[in-house]
RODO-2510 file (C-alpha; in nm, 4 decimals, decimal comma):
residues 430
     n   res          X          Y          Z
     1     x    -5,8264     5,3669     4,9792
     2     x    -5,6421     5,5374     5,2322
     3     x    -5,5060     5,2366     5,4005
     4     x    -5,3755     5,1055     5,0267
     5     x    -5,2114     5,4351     4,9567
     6     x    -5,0261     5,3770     5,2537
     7     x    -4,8799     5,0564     5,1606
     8     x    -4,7719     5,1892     4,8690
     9     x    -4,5747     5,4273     4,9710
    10     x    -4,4226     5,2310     5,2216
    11     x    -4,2958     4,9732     4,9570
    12     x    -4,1919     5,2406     4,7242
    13     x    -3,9580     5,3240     5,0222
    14     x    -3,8543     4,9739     5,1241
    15     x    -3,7193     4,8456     4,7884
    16     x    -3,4501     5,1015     4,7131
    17     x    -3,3323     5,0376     5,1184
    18     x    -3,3468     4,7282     5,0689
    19     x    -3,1644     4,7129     4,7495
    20     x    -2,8789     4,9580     4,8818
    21     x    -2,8580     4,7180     5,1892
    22     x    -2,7919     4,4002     4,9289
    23     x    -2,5116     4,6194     4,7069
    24     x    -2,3528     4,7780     5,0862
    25     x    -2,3657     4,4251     5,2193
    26     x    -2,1859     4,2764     4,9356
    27     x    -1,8877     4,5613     4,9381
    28     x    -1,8184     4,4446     5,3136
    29     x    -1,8960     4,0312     5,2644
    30     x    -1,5188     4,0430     5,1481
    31     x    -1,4224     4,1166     5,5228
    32     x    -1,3743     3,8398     5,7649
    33     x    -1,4162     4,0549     6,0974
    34     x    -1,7910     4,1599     5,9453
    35     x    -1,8873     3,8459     5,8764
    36     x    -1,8171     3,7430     6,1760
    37     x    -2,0059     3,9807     6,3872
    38     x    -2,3188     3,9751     6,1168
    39     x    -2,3029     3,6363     5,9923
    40     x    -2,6596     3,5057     6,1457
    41     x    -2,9858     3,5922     6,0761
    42     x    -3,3455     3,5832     6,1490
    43     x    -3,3498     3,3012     5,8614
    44     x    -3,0164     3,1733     5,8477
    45     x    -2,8992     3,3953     5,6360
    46     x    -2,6122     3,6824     5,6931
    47     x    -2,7223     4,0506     5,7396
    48     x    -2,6881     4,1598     5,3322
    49     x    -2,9499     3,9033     5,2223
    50     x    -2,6989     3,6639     5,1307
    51     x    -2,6179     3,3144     5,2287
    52     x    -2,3058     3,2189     5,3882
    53     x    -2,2509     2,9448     5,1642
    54     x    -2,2400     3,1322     4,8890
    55     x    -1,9770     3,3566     5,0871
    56     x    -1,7604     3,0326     5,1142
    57     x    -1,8191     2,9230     4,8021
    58     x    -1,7170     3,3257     4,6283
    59     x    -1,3819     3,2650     4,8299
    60     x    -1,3254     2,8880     4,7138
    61     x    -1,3766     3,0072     4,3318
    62     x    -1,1190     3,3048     4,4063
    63     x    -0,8666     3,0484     4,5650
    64     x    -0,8601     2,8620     4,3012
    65     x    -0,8329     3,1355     4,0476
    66     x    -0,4953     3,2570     4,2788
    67     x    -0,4241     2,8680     4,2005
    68     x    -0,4992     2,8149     3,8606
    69     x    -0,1674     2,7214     3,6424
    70     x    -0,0616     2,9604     3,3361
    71     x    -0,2098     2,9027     3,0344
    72     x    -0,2396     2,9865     2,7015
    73     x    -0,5008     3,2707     2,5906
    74     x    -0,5973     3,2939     2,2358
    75     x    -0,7608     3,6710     2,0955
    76     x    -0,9312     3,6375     1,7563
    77     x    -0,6650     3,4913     1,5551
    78     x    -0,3976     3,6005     1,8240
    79     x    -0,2578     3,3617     2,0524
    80     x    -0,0651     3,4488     2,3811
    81     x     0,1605     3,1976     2,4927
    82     x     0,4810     3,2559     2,7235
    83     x     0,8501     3,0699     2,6694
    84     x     0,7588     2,8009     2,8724
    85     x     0,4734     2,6991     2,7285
    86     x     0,5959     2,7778     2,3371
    87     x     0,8480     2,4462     2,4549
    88     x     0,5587     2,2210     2,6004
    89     x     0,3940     2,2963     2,2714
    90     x     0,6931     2,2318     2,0765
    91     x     0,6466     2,5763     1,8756
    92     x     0,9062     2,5043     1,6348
    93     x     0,9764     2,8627     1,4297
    94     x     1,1747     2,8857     1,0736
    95     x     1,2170     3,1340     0,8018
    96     x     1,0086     3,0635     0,4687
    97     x     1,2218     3,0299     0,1876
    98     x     1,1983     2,8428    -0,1490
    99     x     1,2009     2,4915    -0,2559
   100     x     1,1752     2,1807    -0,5049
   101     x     0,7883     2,0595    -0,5594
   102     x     0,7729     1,6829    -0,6538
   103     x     0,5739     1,6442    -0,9790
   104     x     0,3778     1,3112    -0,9245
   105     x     0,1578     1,1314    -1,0882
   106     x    -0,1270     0,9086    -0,8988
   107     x    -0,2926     0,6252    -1,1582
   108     x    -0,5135     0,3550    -1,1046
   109     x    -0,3896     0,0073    -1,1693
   110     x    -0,4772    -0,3163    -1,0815
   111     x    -0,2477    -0,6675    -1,0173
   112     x    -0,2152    -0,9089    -1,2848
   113     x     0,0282    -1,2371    -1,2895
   114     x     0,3604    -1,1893    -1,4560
   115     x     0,3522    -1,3546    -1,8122
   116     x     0,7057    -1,3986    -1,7708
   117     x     0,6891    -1,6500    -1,4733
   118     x     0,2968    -1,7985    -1,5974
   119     x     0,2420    -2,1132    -1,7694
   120     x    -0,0411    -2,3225    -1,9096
   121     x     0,0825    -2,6756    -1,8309
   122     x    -0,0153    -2,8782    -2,1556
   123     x     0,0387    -3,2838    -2,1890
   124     x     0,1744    -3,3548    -2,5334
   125     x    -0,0031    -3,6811    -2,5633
   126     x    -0,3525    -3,7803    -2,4908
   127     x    -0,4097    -4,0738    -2,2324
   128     x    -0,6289    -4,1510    -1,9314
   129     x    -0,5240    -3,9896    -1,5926
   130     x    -0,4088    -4,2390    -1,3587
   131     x    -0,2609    -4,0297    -1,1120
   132     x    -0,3024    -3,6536    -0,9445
   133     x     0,0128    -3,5445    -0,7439
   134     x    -0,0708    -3,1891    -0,7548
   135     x    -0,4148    -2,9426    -0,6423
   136     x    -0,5036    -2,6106    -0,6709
   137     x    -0,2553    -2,4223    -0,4159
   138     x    -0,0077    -2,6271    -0,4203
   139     x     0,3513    -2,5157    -0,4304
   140     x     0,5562    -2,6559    -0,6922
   141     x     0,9224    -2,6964    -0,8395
   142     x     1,0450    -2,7050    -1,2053
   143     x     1,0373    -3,0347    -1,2943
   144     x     0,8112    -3,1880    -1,0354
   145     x     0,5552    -3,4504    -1,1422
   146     x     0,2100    -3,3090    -1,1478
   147     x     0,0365    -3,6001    -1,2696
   148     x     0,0388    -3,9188    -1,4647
   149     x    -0,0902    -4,0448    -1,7673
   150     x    -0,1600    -4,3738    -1,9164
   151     x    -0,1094    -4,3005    -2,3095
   152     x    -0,0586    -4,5570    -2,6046
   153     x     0,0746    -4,2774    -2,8114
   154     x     0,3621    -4,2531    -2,5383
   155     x     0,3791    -4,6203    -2,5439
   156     x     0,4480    -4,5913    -2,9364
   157     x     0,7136    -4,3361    -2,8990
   158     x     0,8884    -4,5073    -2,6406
   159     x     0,9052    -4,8449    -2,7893
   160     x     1,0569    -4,6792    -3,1580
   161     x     1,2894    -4,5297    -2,9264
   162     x     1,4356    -4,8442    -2,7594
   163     x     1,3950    -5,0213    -3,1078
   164     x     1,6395    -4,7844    -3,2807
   165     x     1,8362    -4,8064    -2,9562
   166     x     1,8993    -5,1189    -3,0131
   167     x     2,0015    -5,1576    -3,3562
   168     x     2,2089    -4,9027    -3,2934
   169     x     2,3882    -5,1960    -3,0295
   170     x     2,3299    -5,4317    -3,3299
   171     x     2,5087    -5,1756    -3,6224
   172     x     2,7755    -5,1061    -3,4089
   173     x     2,8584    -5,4608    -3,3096
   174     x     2,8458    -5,5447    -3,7230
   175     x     3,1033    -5,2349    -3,7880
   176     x     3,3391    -5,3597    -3,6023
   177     x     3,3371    -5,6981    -3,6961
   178     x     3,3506    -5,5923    -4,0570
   179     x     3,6179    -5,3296    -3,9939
   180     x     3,8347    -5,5982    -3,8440
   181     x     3,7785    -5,8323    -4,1228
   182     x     3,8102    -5,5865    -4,3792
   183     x     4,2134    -5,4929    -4,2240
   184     x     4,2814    -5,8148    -4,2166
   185     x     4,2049    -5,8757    -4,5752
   186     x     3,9768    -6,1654    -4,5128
   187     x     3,6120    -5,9770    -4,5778
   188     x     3,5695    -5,7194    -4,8727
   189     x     3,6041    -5,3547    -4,8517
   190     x     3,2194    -5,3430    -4,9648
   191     x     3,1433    -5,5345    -4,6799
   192     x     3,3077    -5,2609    -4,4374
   193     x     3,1315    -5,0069    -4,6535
   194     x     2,7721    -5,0977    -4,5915
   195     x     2,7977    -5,1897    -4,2336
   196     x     2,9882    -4,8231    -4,1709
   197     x     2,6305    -4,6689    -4,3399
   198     x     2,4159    -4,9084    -4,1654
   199     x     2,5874    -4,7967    -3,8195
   200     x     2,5038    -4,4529    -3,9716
   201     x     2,1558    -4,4922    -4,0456
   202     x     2,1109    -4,6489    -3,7245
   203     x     2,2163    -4,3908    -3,5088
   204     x     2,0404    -4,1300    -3,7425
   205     x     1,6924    -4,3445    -3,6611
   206     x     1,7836    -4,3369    -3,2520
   207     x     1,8337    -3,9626    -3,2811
   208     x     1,5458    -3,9035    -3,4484
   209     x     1,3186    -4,1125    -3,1947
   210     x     1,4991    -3,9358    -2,9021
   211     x     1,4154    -3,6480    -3,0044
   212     x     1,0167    -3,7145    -3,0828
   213     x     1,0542    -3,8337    -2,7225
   214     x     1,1864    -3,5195    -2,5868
   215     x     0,9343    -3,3379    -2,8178
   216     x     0,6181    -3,5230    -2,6135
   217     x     0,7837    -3,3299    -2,3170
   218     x     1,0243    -3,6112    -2,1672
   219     x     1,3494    -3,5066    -1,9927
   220     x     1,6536    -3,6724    -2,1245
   221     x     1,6836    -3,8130    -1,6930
   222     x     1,3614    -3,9673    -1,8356
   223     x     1,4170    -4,1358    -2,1392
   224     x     1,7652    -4,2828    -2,0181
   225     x     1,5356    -4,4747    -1,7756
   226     x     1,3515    -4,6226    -2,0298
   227     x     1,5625    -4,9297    -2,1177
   228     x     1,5495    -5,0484    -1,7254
   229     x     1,1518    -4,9942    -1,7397
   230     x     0,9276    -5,3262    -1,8113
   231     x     0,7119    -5,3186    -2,0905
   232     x     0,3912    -5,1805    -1,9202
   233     x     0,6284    -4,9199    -1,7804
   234     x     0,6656    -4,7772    -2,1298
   235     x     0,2867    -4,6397    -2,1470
   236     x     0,3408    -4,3903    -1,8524
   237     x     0,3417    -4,0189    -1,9040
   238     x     0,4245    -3,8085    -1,6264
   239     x     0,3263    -3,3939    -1,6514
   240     x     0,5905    -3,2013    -1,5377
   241     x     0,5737    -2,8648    -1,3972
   242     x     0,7938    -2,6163    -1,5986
   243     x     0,9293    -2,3333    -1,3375
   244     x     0,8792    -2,2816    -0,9817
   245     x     0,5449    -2,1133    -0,8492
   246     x     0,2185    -2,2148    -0,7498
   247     x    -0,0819    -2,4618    -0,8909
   248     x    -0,3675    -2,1974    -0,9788
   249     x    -0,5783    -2,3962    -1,1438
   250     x    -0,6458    -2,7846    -1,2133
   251     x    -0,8548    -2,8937    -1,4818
   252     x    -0,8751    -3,2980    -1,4502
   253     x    -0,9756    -3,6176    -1,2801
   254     x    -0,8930    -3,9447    -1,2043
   255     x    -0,9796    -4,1882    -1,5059
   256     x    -1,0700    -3,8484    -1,7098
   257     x    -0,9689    -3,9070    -2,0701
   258     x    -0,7061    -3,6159    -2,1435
   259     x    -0,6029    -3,4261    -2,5027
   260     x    -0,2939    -3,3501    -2,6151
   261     x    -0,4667    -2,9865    -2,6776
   262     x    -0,6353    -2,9995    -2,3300
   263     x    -0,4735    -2,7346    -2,0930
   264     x    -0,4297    -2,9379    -1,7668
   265     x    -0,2553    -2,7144    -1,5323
   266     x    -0,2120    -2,3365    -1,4511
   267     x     0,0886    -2,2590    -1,2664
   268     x     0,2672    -1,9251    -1,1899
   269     x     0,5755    -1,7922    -0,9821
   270     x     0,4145    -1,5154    -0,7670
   271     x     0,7290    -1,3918    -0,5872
   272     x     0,6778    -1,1236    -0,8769
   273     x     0,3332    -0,9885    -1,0604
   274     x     0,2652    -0,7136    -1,2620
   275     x     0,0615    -0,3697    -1,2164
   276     x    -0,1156    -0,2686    -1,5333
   277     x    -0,1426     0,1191    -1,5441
   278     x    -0,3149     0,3141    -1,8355
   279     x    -0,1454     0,6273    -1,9174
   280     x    -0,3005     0,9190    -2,0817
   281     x    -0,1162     1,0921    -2,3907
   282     x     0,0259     1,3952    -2,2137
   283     x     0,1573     1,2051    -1,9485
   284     x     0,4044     0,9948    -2,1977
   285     x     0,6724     1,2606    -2,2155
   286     x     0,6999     1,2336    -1,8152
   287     x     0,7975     0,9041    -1,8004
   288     x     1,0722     0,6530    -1,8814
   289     x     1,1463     0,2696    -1,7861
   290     x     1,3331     0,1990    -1,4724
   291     x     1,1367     0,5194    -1,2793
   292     x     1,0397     0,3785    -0,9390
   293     x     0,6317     0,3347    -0,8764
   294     x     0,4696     0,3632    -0,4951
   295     x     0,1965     0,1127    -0,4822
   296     x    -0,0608     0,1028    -0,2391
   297     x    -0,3822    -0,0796    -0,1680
   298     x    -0,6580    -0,0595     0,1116
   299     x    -0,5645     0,0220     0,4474
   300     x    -0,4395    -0,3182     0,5100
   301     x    -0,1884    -0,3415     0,2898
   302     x     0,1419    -0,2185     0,3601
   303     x     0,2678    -0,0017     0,0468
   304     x     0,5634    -0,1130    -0,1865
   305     x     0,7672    -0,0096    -0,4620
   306     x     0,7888    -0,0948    -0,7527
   307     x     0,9958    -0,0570    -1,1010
   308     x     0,8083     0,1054    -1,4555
   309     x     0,9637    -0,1566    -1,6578
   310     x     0,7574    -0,1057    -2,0039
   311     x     0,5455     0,1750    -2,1967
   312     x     0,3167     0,0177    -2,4405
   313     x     0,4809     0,1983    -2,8223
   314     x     0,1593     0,2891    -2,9408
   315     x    -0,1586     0,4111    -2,7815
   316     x    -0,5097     0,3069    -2,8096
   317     x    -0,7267     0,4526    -3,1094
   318     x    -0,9886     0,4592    -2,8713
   319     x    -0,9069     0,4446    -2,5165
   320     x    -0,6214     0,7661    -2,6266
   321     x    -0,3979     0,5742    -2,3390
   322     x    -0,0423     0,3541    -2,3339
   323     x    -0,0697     0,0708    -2,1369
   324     x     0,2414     0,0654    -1,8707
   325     x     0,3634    -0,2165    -1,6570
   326     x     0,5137    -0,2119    -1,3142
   327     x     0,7031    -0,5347    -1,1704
   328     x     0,6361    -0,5514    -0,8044
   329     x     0,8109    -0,7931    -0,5723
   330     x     0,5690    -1,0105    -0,4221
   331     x     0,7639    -1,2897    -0,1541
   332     x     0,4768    -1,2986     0,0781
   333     x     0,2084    -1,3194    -0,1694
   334     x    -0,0207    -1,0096     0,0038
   335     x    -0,0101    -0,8710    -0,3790
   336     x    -0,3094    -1,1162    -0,5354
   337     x    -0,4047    -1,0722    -0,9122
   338     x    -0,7174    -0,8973    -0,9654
   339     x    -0,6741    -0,6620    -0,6563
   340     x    -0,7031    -0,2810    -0,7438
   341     x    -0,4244    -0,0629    -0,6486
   342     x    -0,3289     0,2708    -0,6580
   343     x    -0,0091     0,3529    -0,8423
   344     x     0,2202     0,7250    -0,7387
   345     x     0,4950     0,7851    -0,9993
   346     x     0,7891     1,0686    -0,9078
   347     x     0,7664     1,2568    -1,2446
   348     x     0,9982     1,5202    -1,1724
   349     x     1,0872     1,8210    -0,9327
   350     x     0,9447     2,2028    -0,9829
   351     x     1,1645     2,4893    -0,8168
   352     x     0,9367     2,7378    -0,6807
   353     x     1,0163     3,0006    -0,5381
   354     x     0,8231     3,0439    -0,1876
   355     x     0,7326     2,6833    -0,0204
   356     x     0,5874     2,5772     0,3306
   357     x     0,5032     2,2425     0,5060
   358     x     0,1771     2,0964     0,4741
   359     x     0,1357     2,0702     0,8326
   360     x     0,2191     2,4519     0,8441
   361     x    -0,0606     2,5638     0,6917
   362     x    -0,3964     2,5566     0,8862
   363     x    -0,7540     2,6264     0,7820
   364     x    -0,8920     2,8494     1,0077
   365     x    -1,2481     2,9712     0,9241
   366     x    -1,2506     2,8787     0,5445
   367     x    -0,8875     3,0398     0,5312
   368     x    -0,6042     2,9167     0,5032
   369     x    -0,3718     3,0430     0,7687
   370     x     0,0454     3,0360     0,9172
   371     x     0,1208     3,1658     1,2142
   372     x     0,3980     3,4339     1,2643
   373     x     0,5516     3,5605     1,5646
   374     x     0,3625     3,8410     1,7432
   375     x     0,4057     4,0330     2,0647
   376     x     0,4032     3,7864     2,3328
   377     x     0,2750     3,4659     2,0788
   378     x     0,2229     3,4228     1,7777
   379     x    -0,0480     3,5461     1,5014
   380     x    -0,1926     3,3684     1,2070
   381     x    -0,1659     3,5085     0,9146
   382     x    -0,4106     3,4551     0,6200
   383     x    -0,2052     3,3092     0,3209
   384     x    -0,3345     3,1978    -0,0124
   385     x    -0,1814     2,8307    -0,1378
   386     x    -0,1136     2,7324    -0,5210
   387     x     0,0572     2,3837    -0,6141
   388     x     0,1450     2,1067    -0,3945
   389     x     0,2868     1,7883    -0,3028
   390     x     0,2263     1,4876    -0,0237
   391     x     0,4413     1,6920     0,1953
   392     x     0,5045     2,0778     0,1007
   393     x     0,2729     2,3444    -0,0588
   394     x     0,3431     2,6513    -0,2648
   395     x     0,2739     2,9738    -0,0828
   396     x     0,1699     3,2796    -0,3617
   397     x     0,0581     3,5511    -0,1210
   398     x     0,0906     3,6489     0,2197
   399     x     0,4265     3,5415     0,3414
   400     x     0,7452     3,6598     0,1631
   401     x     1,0619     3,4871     0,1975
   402     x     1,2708     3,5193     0,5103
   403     x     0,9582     3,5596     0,6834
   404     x     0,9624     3,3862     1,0232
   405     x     0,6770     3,1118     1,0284
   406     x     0,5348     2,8306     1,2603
   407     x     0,6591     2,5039     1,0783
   408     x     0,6191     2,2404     1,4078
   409     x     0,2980     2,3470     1,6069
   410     x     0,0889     2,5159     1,3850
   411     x    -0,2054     2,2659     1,4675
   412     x    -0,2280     2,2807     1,8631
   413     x    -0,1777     2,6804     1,7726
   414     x    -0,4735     2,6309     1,5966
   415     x    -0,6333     2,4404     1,8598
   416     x    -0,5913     2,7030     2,0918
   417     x    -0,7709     2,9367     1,8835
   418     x    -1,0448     2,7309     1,8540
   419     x    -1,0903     2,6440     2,2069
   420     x    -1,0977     2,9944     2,3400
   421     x    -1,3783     3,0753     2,0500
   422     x    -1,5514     2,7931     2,1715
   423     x    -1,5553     2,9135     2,5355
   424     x    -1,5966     3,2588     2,4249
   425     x    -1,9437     3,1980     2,2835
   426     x    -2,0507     2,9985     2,5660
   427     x    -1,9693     3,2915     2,7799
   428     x    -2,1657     3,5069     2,5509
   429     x    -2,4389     3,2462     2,6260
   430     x    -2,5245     3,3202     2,9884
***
């Protein structure tokens, strides 16, 4: 027992050397000259307890600290920043004053064809199709043949046509004889008479076919080909397209036996279309025709603008909304029917009296912050926010106008902030 007591005490006496030769040894490891005289020991390491690499490595890390460039310290919601680094930042500093909100209005809408530039393309005779110039896609003019038709009921019209054309040739050739007779005194005035209201009649019965011919959808180019055509000629229909635009739909077939009431053809000019909006009740007094419209799709779609050209005069009984109508130039066709858009109308301007950038405002642990100028940085500053726009917001409390603000930089400001928190926790971590 004697013998243990002994060790004991002997270790109670060799730890607190020992530790008071580790703290002495690392007050003089900072001297060269020492380290030089004590820097081997019985185990490679110096004469504190320490080794020298980790000497080196002490004087490396405070190297590099002598090294290290200036940078920005943030503390809490302070943030320390000197004049060179406020320009690298591009720190741009204004005084808060008031401004003009934009009242706006965002809808839904969706793309629809313009009825204005749409057409059903309708033969106005029945036949059997004998040709198909045109498809689905295809890109037509006014005018253009779309298709033929063999049709008896054109055949009909055609032939009274040239029929009355000709007894026109016949009336006319009789008038004159007659009215050359009749001044010579050699034929009857009577004579003259009746051949002037034949000629008359004649004519009348031409017009009158023309016409029935123009009715079936024939250009007058068209019918004053019909006297050179041969008589099988006369039974060919051709469907015309009526404006400019684009085959959207085809609805027959070679040999396919085709109505007069059959719609044949869709075809629509799509360098315009329309966006149908609905607009609620108390949004009516806000807007007016001609008021431009800021369309936009998916992500993929470039936006456009557009023009409000019509308000629906009454409003549903039970949808309680006006329908409205945009006209949106279309040249490239990206702007299909049936697409959903999103529709931003400029209703009107709000002065208010204390207004900020978007961008200037941050949120900053669930607050909403600006930052001010402080001593030797800048500060943020806990604001609260009321209306806003897509690029301003109103500022209620917290800043009062001709306060100096961060308008350009508020975000790496902010970054800054967040950073240092970051790094202050994990220092708080070890």
């Amino acid at each position: 027992m004697k013998i243990v007591k002994m060790v004991l005490i002997c270790m109670a006496v060799a730890v607190p050397v020992a530790f008071g030769a580790f703290y002495y040894g690392r007050t003089l490891g900072s001297h060269p000259h020492e380290e030089e005289v004590h820097g081997e020991g019985a185990h490679g390491e110096g004469e504190h307890g320490e080794h020298p690499e980790h000497r080196e490595q002490e004087h490396e890390h405070d190297s590099h600290e002598s090294r290290e460039p200036e940078s920005a310290h943030a503390d809490e919601d302070h943030v320390l920043l000197s004049e060179d680094q406020i320009r690298a930042l591009g720190i741009v500093v204004s005084e808060a004053g008031s401004g003009k909100l934009e009242t706006t209005l965002t809808l839904p809408g969706e793309i629809i064809l313009n009825d204005d530039a749409h057409a059903l393309v309708t033969p106005y005779v029945s036949g059997y199709v004998k040709e198909i110039r045109k498809r689905q896609g295809d890109s037509v003019q006014k005018g253009e043949v779309m298709a033929v038709l063999e049709s008896r009921e054109q055949a009909d019209a055609g032939a009274a046509y040239l029929a009355a054309r000709e007894r026109v040739l016949l009336a006319e050739k009789t008038f004159q004889r007659e009215e050359s007779l009749w001044r010579k005194k050699i034929s009857p005035e009577r004579d003259y008479l009746e051949s002037k209201m034949a000629l008359s009649g004649a004519r009348i019965e031409a017009r009158s076919a023309r016409q029935k011919l123009m009715a079936l959808g024939l250009s007058k180019a068209a019918i004053s080909r019909l006297p050179q055509r041969v008589d099988a000629s006369l039974t060919r229909y051709e469907i015309v397209s009526p404006l400019n635009g684009q085959v959207l739909e085809k609805n027959l077939s070679l040999g396919e036996m085709v109505e007069s009431t059959t719609s044949v053809y869709r075809v629509a000019d799509m360098n315009n279309v329309w966006v149908r909006i609905n607009l609620l009740q108390k949004q009516l007094p806000h807007l007016k025709k001609g008021m431009d419209v800021h369309i936009w799709g998916d992500e993929s779609m470039p936006a456009a603008t557009g023009r409000l050209t019509f308000i629906a005069p009454v409003v549903g009984r039970e949808t309680r909304t006006a329908v409205g109508r945009v006209t949106l130039s279309n040249p490239d066709g990206r702007w299909r029917p049936g697409l959903f858009v999103k529709a931003r109308i400029k209703a009107g301007e709000k002065q208010l009296p204390l207004m900020v950038p978007k961008k200037a405002v941050q949120n900053i642990g669930g607050e909403s912050m600006v930052f001010v100028p402080a001593e030797g940085g800048f500060e943020g500053k806990v604001v609260t926010t009321g209306q806003s726009d897509e690029t301003h917001t109103e500022i209620i409390s917290g800043l009062s106008p001709g306060d100096s603000y961060v308008t350009h930089g508020a975000f790496e400001l902010k970054a800054t902030l967040m950073t240092d928190a970051m790094d202050s926790h994990a220092g708080h971590g070890h």
